[in-house]
N, CA, C and O atoms as a Tinker XYZ file with bonds, in Angstrom:
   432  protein
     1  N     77.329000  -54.885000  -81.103000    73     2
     2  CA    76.301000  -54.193000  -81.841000    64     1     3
     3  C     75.582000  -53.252000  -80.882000    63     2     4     5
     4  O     75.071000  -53.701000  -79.856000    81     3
     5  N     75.541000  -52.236000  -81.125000    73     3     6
     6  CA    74.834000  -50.992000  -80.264000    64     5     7
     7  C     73.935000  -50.794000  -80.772000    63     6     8     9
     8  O     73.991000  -50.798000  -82.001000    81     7
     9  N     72.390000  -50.465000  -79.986000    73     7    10
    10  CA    71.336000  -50.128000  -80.732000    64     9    11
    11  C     70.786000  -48.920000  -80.318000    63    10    12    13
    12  O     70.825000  -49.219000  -79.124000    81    11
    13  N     70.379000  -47.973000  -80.314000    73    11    14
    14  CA    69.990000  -46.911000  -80.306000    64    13    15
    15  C     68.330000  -46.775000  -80.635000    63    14    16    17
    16  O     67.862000  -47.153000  -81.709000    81    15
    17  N     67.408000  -46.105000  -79.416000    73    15    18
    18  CA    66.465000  -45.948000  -79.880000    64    17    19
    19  C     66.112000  -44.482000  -79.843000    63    18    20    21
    20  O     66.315000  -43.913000  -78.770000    81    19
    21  N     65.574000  -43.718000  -80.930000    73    19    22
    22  CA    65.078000  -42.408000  -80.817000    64    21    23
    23  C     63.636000  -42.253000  -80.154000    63    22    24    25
    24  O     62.656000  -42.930000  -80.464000    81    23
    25  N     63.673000  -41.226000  -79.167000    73    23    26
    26  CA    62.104000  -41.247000  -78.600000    64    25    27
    27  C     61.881000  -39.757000  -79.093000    63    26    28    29
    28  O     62.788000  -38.926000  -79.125000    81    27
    29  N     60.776000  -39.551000  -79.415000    73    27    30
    30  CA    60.244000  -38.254000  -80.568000    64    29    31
    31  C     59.493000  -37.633000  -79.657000    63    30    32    33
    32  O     58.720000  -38.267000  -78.939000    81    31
    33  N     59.608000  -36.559000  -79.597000    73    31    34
    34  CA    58.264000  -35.491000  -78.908000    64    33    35
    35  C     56.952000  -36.299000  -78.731000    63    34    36    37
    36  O     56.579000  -36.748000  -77.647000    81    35
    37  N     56.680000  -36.357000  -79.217000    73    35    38
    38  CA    54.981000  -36.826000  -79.273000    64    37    39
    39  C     55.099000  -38.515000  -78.750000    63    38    40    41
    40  O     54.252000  -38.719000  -77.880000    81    39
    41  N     55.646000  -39.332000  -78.954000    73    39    42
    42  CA    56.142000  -40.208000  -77.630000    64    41    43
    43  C     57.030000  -39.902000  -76.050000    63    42    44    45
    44  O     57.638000  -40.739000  -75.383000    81    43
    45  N     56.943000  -39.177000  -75.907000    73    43    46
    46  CA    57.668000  -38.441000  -74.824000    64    45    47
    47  C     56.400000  -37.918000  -74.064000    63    46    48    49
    48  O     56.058000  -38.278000  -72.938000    81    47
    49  N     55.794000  -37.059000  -74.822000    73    47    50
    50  CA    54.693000  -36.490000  -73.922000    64    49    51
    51  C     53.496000  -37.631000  -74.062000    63    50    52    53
    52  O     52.694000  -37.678000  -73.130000    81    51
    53  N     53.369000  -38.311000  -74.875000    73    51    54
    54  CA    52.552000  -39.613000  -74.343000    64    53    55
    55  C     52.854000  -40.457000  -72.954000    63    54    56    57
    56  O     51.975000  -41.067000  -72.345000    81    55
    57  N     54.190000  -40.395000  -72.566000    73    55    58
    58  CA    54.854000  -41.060000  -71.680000    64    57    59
    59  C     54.362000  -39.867000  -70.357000    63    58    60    61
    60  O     53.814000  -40.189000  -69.302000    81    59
    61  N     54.585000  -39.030000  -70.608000    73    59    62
    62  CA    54.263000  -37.935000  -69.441000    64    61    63
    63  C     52.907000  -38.224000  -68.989000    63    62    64    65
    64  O     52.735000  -38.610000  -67.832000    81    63
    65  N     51.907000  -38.071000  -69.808000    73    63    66
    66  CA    50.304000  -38.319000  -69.777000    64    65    67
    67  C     50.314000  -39.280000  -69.279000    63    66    68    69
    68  O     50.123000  -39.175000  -68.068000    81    67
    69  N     50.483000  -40.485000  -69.709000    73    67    70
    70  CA    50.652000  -41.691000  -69.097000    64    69    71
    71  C     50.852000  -42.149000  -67.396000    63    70    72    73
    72  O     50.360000  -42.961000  -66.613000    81    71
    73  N     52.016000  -40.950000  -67.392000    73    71    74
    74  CA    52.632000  -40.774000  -66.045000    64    73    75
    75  C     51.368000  -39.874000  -64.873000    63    74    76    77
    76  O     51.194000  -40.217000  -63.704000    81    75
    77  N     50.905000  -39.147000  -65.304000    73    75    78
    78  CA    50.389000  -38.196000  -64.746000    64    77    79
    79  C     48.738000  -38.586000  -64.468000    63    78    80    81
    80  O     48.065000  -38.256000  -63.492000    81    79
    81  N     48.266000  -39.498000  -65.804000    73    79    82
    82  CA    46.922000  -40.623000  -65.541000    64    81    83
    83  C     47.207000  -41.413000  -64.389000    63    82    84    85
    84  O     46.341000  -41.611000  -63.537000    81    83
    85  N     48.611000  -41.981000  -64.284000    73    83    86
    86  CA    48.546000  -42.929000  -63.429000    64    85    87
    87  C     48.998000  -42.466000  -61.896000    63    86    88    89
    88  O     49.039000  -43.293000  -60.985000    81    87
    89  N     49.334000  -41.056000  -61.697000    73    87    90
    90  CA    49.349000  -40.257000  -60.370000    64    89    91
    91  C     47.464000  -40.110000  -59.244000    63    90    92    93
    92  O     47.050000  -40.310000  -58.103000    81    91
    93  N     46.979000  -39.655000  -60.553000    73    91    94
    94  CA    45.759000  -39.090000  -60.412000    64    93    95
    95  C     45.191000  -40.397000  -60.137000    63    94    96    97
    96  O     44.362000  -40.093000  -59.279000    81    95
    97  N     45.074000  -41.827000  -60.320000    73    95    98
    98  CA    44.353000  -42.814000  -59.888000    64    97    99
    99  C     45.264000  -43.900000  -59.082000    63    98   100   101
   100  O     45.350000  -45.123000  -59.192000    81    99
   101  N     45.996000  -42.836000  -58.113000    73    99   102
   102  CA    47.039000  -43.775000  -57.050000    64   101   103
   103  C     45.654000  -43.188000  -55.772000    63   102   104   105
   104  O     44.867000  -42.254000  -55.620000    81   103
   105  N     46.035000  -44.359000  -55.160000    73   103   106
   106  CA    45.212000  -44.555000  -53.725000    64   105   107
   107  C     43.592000  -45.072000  -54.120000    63   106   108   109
   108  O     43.370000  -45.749000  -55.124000    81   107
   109  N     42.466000  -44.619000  -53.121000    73   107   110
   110  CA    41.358000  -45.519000  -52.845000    64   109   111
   111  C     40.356000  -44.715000  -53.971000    63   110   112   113
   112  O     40.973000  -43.706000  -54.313000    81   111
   113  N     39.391000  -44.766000  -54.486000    73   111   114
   114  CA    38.400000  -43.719000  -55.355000    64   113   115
   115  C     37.236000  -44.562000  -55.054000    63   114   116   117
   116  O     37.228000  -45.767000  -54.802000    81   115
   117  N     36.038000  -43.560000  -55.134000    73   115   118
   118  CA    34.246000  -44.017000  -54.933000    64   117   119
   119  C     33.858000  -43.526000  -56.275000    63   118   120   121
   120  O     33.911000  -42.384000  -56.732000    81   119
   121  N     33.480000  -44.573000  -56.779000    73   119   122
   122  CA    33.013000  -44.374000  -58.602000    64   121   123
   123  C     31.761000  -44.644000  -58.546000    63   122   124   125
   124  O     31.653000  -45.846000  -58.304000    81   123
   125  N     30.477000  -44.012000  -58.671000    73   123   126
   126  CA    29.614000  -44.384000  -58.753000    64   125   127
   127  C     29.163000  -45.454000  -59.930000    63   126   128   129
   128  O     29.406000  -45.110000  -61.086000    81   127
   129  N     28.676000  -46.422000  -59.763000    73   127   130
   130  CA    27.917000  -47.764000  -60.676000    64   129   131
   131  C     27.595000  -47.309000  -61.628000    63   130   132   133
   132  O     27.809000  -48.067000  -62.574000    81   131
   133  N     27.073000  -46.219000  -61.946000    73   131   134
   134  CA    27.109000  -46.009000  -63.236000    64   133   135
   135  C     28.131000  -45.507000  -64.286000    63   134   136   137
   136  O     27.968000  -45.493000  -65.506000    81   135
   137  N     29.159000  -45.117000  -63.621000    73   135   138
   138  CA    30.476000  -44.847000  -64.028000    64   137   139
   139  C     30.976000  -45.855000  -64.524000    63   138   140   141
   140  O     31.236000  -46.066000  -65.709000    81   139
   141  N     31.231000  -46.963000  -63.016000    73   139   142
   142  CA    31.871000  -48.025000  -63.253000    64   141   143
   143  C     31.183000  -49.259000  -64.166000    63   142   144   145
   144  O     31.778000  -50.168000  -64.744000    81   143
   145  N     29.962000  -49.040000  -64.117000    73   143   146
   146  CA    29.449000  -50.342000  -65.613000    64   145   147
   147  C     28.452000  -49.033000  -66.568000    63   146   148   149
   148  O     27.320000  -48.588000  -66.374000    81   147
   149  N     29.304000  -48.788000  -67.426000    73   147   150
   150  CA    27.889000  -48.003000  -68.132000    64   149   151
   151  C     27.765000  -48.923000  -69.163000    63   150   152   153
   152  O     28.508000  -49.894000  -69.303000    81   151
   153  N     26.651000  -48.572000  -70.031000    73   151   154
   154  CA    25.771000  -48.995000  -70.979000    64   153   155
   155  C     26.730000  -49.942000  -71.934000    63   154   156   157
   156  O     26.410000  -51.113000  -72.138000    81   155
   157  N     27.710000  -49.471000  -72.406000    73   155   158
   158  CA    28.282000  -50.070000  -73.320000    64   157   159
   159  C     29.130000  -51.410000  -72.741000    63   158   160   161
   160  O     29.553000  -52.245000  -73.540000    81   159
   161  N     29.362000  -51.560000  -71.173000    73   159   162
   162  CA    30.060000  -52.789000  -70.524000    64   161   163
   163  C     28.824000  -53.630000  -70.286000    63   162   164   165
   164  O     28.833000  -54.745000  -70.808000    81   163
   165  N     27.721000  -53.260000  -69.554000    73   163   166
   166  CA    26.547000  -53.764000  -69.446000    64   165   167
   167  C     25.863000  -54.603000  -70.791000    63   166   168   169
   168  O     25.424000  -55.751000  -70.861000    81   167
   169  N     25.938000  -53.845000  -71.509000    73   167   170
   170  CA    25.335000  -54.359000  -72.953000    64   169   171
   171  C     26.216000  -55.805000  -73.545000    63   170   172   173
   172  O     25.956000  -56.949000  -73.919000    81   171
   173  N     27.166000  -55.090000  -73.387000    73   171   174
   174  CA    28.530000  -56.180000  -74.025000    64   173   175
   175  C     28.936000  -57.609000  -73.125000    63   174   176   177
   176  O     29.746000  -58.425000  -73.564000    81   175
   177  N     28.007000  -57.822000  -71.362000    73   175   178
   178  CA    28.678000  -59.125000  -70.596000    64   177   179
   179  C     26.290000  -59.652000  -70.166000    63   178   180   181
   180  O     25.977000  -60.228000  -69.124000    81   179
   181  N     25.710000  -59.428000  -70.747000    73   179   182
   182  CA    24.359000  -59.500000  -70.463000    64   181   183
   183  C     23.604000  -59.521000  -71.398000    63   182   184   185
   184  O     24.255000  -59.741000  -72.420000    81   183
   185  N     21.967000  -59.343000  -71.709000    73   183   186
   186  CA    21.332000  -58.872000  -72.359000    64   185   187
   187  C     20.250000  -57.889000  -72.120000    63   186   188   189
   188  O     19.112000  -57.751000  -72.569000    81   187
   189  N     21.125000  -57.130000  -71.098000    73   187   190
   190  CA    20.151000  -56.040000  -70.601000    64   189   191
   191  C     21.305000  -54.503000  -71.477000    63   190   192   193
   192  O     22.493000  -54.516000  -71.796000    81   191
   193  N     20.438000  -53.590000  -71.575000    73   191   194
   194  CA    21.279000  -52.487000  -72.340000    64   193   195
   195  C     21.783000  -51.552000  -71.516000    63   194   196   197
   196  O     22.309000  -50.573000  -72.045000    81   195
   197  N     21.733000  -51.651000  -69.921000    73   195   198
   198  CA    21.873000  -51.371000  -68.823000    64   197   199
   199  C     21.876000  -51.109000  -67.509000    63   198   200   201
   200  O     20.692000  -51.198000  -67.185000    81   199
   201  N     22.463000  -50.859000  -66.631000    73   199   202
   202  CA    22.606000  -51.799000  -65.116000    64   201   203
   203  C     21.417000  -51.419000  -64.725000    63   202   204   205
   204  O     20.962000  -52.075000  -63.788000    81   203
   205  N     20.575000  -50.327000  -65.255000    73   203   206
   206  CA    19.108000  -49.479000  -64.461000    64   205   207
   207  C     18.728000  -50.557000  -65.300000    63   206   208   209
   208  O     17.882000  -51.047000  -64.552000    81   207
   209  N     18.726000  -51.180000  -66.152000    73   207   210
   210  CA    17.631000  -52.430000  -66.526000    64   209   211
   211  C     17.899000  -53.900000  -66.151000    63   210   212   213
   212  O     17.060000  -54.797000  -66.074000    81   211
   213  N     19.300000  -53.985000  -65.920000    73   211   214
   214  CA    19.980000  -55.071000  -65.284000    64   213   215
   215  C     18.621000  -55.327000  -63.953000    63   214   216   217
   216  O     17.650000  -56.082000  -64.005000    81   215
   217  N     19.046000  -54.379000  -62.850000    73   215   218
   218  CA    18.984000  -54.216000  -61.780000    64   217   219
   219  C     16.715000  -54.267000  -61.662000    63   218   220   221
   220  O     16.086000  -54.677000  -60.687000    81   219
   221  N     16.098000  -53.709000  -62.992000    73   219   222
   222  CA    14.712000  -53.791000  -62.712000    64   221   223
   223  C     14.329000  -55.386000  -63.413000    63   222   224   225
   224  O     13.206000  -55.890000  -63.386000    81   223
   225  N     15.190000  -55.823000  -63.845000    73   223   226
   226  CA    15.128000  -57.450000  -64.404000    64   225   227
   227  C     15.295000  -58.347000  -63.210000    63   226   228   229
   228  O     14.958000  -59.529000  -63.140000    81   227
   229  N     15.952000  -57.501000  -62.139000    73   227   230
   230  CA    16.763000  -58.930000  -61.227000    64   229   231
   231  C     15.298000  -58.869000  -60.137000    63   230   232   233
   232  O     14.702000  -57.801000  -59.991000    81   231
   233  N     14.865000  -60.081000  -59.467000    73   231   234
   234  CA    13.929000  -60.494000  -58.686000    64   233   235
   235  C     13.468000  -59.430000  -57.082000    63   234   236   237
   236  O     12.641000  -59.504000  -56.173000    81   235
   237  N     14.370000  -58.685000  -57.416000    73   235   238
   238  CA    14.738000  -57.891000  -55.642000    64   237   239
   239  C     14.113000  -56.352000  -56.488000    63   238   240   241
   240  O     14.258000  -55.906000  -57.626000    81   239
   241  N     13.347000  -55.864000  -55.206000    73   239   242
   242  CA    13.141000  -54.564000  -55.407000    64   241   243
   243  C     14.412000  -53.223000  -54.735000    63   242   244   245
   244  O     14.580000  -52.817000  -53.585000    81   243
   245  N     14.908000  -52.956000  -55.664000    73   243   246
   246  CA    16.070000  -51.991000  -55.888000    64   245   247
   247  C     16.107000  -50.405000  -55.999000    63   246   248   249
   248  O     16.613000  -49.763000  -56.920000    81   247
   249  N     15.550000  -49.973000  -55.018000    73   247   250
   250  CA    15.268000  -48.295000  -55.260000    64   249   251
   251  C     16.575000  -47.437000  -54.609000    63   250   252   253
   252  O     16.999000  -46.410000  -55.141000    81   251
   253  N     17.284000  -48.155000  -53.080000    73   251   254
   254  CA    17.644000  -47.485000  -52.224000    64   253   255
   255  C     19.316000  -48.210000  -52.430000    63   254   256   257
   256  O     19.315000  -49.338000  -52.924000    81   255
   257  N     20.670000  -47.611000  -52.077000    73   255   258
   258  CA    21.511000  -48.109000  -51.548000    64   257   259
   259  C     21.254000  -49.431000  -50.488000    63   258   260   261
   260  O     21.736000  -50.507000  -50.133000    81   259
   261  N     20.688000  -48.966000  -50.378000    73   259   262
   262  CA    20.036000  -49.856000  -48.391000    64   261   263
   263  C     19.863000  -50.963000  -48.785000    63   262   264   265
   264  O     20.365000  -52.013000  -48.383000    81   263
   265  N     18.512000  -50.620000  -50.298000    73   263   266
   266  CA    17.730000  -52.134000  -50.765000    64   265   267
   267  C     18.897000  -53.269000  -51.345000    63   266   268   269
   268  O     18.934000  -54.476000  -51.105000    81   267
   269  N     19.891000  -52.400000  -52.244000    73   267   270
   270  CA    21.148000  -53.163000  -52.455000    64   269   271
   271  C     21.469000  -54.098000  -51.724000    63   270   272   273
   272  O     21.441000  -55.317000  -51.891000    81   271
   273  N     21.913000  -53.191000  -50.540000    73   271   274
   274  CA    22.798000  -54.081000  -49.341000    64   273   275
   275  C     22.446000  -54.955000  -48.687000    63   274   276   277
   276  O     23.064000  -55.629000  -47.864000    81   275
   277  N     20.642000  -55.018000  -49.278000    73   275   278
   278  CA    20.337000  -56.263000  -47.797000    64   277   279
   279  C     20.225000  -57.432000  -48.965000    63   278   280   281
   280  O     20.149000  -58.603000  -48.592000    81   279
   281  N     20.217000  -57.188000  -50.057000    73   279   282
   282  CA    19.923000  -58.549000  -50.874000    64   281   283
   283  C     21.220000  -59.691000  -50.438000    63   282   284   285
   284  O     22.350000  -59.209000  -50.510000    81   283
   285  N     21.160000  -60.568000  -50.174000    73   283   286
   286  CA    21.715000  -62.056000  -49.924000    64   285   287
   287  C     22.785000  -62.152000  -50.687000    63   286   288   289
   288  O     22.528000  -62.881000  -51.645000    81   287
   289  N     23.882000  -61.749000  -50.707000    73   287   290
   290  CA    25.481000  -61.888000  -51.450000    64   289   291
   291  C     25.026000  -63.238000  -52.305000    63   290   292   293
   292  O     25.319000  -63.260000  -53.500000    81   291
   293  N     24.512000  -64.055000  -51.884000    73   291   294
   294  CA    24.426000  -65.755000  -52.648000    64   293   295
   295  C     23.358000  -65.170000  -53.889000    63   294   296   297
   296  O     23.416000  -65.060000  -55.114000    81   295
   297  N     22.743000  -64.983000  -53.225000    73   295   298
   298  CA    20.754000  -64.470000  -54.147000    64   297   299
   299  C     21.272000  -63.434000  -55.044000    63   298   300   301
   300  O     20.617000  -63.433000  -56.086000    81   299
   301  N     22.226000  -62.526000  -55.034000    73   299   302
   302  CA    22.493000  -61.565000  -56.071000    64   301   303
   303  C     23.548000  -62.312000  -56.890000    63   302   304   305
   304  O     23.260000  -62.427000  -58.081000    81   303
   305  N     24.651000  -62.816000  -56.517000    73   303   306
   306  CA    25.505000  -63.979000  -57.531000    64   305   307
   307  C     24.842000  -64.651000  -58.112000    63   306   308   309
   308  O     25.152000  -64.856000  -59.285000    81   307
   309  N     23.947000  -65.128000  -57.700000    73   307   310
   310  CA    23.194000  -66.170000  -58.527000    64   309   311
   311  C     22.481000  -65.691000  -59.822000    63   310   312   313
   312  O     22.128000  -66.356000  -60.796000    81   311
   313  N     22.380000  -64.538000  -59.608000    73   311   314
   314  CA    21.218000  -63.930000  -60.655000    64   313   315
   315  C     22.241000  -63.156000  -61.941000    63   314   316   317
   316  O     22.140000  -63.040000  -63.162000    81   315
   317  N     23.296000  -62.703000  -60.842000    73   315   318
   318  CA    24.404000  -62.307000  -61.692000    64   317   319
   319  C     24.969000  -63.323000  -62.814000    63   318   320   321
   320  O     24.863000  -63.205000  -64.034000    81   319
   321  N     25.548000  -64.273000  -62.136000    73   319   322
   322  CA    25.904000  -66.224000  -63.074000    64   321   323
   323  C     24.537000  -66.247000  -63.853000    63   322   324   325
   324  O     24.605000  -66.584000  -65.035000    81   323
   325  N     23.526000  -65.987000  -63.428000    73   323   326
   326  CA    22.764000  -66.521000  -64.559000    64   325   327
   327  C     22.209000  -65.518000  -65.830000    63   326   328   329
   328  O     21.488000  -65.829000  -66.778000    81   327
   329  N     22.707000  -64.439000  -65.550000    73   327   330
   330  CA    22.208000  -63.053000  -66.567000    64   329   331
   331  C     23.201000  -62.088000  -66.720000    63   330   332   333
   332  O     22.931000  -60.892000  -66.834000    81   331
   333  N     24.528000  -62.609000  -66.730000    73   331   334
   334  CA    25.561000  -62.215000  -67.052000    64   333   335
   335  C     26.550000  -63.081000  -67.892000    63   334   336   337
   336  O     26.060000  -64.046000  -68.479000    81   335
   337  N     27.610000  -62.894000  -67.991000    73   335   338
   338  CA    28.567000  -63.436000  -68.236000    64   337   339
   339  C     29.216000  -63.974000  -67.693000    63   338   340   341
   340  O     29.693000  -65.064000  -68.009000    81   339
   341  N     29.492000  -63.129000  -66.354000    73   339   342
   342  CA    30.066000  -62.980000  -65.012000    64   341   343
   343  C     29.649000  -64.313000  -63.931000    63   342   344   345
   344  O     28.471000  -64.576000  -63.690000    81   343
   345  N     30.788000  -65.082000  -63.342000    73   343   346
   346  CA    30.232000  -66.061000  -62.269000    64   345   347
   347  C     29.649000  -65.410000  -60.893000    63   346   348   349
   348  O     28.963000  -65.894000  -59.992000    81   347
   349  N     30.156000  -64.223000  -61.083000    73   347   350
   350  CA    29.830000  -63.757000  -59.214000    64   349   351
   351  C     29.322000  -62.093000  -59.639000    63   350   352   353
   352  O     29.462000  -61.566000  -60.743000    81   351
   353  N     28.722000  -61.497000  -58.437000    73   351   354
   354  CA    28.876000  -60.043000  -58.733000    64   353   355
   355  C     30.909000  -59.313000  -58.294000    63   354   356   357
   356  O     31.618000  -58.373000  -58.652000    81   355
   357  N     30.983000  -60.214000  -57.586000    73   355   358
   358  CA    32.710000  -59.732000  -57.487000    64   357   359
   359  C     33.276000  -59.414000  -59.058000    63   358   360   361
   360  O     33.828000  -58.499000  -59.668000    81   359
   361  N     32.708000  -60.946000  -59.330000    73   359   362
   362  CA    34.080000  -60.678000  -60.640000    64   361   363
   363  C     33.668000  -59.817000  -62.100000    63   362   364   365
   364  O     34.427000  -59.564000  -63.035000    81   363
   365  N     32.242000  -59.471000  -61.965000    73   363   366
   366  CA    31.751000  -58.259000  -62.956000    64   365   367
   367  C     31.784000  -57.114000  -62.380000    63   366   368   369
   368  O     31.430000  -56.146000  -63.053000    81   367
   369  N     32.267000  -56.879000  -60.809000    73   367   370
   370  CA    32.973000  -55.795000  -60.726000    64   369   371
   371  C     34.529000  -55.548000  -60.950000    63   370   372   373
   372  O     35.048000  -54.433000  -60.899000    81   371
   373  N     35.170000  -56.676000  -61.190000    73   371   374
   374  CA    36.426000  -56.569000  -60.705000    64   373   375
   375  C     36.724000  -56.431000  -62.251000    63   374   376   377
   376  O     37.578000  -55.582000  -62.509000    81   375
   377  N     36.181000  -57.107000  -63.330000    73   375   378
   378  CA    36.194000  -56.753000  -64.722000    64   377   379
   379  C     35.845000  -55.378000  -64.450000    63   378   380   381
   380  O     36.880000  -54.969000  -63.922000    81   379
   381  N     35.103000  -54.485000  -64.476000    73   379   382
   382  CA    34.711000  -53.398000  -64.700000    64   381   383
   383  C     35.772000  -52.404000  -63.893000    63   382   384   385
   384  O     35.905000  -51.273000  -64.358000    81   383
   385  N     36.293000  -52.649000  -63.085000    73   383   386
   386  CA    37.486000  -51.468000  -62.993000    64   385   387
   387  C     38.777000  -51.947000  -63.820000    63   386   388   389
   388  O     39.642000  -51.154000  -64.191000    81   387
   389  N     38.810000  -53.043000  -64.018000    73   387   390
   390  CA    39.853000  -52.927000  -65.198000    64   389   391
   391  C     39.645000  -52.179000  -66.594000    63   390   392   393
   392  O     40.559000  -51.895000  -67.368000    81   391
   393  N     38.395000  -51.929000  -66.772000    73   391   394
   394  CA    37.838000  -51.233000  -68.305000    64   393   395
   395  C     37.549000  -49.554000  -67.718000    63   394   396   397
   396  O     37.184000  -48.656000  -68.478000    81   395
   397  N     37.760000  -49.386000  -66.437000    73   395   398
   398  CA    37.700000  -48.130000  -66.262000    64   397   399
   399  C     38.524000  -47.588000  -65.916000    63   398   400   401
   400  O     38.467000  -46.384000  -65.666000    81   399
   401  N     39.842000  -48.499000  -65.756000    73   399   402
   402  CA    41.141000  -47.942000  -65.267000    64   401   403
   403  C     41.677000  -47.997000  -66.763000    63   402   404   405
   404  O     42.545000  -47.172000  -67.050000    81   403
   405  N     41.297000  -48.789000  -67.642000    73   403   406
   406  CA    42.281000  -48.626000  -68.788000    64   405   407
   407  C     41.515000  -47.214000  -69.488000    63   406   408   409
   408  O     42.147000  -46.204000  -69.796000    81   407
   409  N     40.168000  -47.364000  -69.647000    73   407   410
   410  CA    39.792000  -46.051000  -69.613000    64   409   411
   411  C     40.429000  -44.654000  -69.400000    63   410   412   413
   412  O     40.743000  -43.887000  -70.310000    81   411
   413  N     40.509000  -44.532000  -68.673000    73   411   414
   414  CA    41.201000  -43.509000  -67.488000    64   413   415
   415  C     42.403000  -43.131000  -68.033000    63   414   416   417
   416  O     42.597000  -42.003000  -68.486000    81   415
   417  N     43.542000  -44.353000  -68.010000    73   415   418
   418  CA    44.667000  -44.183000  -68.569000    64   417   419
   419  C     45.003000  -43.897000  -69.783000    63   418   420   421
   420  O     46.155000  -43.528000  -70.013000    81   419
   421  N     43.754000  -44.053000  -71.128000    73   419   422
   422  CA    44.255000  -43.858000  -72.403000    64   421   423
   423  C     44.327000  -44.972000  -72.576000    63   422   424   425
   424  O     45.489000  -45.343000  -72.412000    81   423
   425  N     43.710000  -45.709000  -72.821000    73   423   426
   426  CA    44.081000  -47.615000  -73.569000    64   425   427
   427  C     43.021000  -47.854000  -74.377000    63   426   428   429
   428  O     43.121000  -48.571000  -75.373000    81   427
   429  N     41.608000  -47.110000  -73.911000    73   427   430
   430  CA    40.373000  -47.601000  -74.191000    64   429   431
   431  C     39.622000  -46.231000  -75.280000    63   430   432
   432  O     38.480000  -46.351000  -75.723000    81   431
């Protein structure tokens, strides 16, 4: 039994796009936080409507990159597990480039 599948123009160049999304997000990229969690991922794993309200909810004063970096990896997980969805801040980032890579690619 031989089966034969027809691929049609407009699946063909879906396949190209496809191809060409996934050129453009080969190697390392700097996405800024608001890119990578906007309003509608934020809203949907919390009950804040977004990470600028996430972030004025959480106990640490947050103005600077800097102020970020010195908060306590433990002291920001913790707050994350408890006002998220998320057990760690790792893994509500690591969710969030999967929704911005499918993004990206046409999935989302």
């Amino acid at each position: 039994m031989k089966s034969e599948i027809k691929v049609t123009g407009n699946f063909r160049q879906r396949l190209h796009d496809l191809a060409q999304k996934s050129r453009e997000l080969d190697g390392q990229h700097e996405i800024p936080l608001s890119e990578l969690m906007p309003d509608d991922f934020v809203g949907a794993s919390s009950s804040f409507p977004s990470l600028k309200e996430l972030f004025a909810a959480s106990p640490f004063e947050i103005h600077t990159l800097d102020d970020f970096k010195a908060i306590p990896d433990e002291d920001w997980d913790k707050f994350i597990s408890t006002n998220t969805t998320f057990a760690t801040w790792g893994e509500m980032q690591q969710a969030a480039v999967r929704e911005w890579t499918q993004h990206k690619l046409g999935f989302k």
